[in-house]
N, CA and C atoms as a LAMMPS dump frame, in Angstrom:
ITEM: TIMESTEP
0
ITEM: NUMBER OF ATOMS
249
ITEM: BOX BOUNDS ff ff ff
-5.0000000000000000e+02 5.0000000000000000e+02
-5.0000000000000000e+02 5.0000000000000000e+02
-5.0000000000000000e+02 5.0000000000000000e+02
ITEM: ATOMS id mol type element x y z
1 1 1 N 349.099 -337.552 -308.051
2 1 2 C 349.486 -336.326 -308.732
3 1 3 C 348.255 -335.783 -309.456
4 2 1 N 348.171 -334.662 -309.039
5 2 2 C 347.143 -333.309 -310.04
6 2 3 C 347.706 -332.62 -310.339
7 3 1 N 347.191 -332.889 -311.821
8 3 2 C 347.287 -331.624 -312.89
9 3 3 C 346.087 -330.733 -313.617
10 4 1 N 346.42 -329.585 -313.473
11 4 2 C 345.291 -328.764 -313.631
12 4 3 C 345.833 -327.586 -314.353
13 5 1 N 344.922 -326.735 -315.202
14 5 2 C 344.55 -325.29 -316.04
15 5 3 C 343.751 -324.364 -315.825
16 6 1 N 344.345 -323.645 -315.195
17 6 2 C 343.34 -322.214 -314.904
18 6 3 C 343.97 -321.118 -315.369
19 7 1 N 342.641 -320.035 -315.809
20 7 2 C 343.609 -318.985 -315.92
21 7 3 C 344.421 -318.021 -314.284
22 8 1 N 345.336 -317.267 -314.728
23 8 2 C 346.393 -316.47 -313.409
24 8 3 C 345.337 -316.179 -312.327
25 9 1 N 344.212 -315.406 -312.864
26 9 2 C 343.364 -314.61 -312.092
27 9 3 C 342.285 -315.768 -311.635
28 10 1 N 341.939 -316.488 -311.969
29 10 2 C 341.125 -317.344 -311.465
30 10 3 C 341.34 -318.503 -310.006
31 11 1 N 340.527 -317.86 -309.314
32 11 2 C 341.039 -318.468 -308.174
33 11 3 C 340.721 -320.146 -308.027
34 12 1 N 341.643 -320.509 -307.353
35 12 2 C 341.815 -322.286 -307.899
36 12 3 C 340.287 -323.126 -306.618
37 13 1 N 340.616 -322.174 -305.268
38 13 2 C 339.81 -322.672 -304.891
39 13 3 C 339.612 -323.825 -303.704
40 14 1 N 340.796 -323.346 -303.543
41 14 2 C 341.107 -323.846 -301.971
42 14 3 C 341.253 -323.397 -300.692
43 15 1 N 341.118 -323.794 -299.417
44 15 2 C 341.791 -323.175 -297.892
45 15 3 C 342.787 -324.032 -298.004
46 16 1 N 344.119 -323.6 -297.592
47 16 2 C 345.339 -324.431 -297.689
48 16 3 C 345.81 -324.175 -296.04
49 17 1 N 346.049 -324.499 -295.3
50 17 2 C 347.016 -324.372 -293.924
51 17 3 C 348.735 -324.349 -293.918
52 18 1 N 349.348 -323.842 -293.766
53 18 2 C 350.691 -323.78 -293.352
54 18 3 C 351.469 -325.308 -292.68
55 19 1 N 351.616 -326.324 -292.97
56 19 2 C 352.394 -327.389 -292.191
57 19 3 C 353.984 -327.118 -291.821
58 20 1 N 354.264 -326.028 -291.092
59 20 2 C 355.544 -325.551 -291.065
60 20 3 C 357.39 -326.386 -290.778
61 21 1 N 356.09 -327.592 -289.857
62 21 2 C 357.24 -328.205 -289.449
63 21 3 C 357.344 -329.688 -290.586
64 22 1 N 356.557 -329.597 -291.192
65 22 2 C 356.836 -330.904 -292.413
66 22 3 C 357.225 -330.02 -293.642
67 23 1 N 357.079 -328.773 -293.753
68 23 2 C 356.865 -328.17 -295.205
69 23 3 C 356.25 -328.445 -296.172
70 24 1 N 354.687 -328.72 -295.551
71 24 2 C 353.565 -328.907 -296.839
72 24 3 C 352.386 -328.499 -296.458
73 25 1 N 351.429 -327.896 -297.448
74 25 2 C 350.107 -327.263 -297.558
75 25 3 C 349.497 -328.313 -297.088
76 26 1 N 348.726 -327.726 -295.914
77 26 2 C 347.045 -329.039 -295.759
78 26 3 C 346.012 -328.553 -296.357
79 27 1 N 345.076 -329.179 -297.039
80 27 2 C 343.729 -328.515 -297.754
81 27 3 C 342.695 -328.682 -296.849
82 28 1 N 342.504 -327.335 -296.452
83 28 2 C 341.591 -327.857 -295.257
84 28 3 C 339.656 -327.273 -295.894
85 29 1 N 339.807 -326.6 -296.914
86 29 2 C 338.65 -326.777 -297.529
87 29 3 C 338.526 -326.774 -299.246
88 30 1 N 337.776 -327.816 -299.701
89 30 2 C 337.579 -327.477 -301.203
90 30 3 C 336.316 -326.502 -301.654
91 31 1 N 336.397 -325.392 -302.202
92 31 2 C 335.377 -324.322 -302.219
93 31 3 C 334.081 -325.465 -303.565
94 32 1 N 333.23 -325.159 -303.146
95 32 2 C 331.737 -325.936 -304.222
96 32 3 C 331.952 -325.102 -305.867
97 33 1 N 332.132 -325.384 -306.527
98 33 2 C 332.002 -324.863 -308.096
99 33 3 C 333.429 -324.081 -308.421
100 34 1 N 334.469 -324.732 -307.573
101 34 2 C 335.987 -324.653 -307.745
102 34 3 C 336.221 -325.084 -309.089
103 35 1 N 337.315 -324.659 -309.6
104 35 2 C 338.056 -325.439 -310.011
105 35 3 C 338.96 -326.858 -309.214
106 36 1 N 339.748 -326.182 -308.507
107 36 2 C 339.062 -327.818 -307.399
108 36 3 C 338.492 -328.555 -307.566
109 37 1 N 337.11 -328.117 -307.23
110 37 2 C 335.756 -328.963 -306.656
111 37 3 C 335.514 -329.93 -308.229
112 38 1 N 336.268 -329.112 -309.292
113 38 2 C 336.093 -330.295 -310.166
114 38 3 C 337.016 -331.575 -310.18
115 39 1 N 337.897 -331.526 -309.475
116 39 2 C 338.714 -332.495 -309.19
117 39 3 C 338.908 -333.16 -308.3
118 40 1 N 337.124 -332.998 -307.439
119 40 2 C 337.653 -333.494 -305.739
120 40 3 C 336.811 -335.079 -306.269
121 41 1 N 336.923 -335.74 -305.127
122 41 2 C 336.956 -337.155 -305.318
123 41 3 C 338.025 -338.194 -304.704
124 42 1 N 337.538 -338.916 -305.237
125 42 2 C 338.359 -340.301 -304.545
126 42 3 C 339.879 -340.051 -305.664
127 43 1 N 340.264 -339.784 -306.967
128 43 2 C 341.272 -339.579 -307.139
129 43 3 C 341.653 -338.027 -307.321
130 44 1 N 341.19 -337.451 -307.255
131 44 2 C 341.417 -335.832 -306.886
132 44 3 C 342.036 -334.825 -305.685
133 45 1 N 341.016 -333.69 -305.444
134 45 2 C 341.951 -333.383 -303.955
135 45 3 C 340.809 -333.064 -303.477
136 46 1 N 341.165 -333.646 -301.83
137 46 2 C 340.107 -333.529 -300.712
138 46 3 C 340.761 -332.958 -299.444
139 47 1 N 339.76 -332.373 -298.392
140 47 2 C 340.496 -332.125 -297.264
141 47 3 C 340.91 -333.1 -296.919
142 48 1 N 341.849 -332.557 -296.133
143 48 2 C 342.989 -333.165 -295.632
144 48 3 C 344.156 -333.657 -296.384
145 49 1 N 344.122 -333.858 -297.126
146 49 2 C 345.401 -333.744 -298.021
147 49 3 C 346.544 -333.215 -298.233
148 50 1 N 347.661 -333.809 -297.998
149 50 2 C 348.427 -332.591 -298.011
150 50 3 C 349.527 -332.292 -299.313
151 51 1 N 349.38 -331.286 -299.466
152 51 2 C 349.776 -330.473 -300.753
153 51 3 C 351.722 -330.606 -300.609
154 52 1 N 352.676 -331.721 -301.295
155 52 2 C 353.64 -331.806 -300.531
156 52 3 C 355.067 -331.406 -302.006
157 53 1 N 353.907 -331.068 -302.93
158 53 2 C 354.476 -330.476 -304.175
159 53 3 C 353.704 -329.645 -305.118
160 54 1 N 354.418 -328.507 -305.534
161 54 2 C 353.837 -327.854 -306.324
162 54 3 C 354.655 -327.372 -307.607
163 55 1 N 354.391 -328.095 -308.437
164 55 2 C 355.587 -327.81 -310.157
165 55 3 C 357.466 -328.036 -309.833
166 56 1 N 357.215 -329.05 -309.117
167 56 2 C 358.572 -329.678 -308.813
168 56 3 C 359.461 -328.582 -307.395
169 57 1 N 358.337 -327.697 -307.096
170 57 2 C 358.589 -326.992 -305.588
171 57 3 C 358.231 -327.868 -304.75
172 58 1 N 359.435 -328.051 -304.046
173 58 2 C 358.612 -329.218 -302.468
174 58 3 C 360.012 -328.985 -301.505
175 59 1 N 359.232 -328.917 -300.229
176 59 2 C 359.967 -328.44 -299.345
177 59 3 C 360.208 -327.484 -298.369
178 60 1 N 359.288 -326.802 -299.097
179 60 2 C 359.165 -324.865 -298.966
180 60 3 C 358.036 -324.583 -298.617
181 61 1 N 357.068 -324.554 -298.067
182 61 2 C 356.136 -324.113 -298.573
183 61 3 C 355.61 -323.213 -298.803
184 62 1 N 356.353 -322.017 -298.657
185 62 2 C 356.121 -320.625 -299.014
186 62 3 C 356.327 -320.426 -300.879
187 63 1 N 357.471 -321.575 -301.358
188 63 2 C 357.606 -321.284 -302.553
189 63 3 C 356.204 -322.16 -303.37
190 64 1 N 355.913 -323.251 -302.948
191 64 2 C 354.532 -324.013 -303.186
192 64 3 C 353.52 -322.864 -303.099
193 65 1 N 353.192 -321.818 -302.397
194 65 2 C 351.969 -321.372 -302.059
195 65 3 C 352.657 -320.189 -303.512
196 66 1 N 353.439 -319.652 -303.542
197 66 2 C 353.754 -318.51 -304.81
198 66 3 C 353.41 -319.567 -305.827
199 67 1 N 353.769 -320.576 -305.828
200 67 2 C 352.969 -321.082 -307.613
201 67 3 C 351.94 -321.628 -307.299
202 68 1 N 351.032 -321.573 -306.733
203 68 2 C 349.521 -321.882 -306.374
204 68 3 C 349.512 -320.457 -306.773
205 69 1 N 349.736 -318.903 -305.973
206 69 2 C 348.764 -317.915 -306.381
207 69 3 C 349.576 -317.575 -307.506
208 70 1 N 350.46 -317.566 -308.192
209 70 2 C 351.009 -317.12 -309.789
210 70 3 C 350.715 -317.984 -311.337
211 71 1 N 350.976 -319.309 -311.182
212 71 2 C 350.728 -319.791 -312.577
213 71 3 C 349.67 -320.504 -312.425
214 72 1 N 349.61 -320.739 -313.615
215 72 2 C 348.164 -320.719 -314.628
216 72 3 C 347.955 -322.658 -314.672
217 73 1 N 349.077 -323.167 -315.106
218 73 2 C 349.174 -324.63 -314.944
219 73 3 C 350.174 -325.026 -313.53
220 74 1 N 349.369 -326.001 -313.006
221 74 2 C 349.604 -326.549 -311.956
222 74 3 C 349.918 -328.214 -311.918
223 75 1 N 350.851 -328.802 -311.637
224 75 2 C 351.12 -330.035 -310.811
225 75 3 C 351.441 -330.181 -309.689
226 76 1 N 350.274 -331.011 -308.951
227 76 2 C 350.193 -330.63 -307.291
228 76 3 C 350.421 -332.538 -307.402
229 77 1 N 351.698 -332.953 -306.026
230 77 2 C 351.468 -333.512 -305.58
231 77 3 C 351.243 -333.837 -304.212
232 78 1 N 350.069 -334.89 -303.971
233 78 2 C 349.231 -334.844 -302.726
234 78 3 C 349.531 -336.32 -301.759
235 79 1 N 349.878 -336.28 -300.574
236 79 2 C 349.789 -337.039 -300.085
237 79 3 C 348.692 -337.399 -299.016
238 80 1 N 347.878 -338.615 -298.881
239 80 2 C 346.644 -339.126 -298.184
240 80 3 C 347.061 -339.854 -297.909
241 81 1 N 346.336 -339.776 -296.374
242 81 2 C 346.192 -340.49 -295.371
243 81 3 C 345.212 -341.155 -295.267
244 82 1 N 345.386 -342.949 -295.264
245 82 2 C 344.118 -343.618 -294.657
246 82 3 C 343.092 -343.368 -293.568
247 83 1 N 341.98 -342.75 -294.246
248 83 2 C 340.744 -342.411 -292.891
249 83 3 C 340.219 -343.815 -292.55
């Protein structure tokens, strides 16, 4: 689980993909001097990851991607896969 603070307008700083048939965001890039990118790492978020909650939205992922681009505080949870 990530938790994070940005302001509305500040972009967080990700490429996210559509997983339509699981209903979850893949991160398929972390942008360099993100907000993100301050959280990427071994316990943070990296590509490939997939984004399988967003502020107790899961399921949807159309409603996950509206609170990625609307609020300001975020709890993303991520599920990884052993590379």
């Amino acid at each position: 689980m990530v938790n994070l603070e940005r302001n509305k307008d500040q972009n967080l700083g990700l490429s996210l993909s559509y997983c339509t048939s699981d209903n979850v965001l893949l991160v398929t890039q972390v942008v360099e001097g993100s907000v993100s990118d301050g959280l990427a790492g071994k316990h943070g978020i990296r590509v490939n990851d997939c984004i399988v909650e967003v502020n107790k939205f899961k399921d949807d992922s159309d409603a996950m991607l509206q609170q990625i681009r609307m609020e300001g505080h975020l709890t993303l949870t991520l599920l990884r896969y052993a590379s």
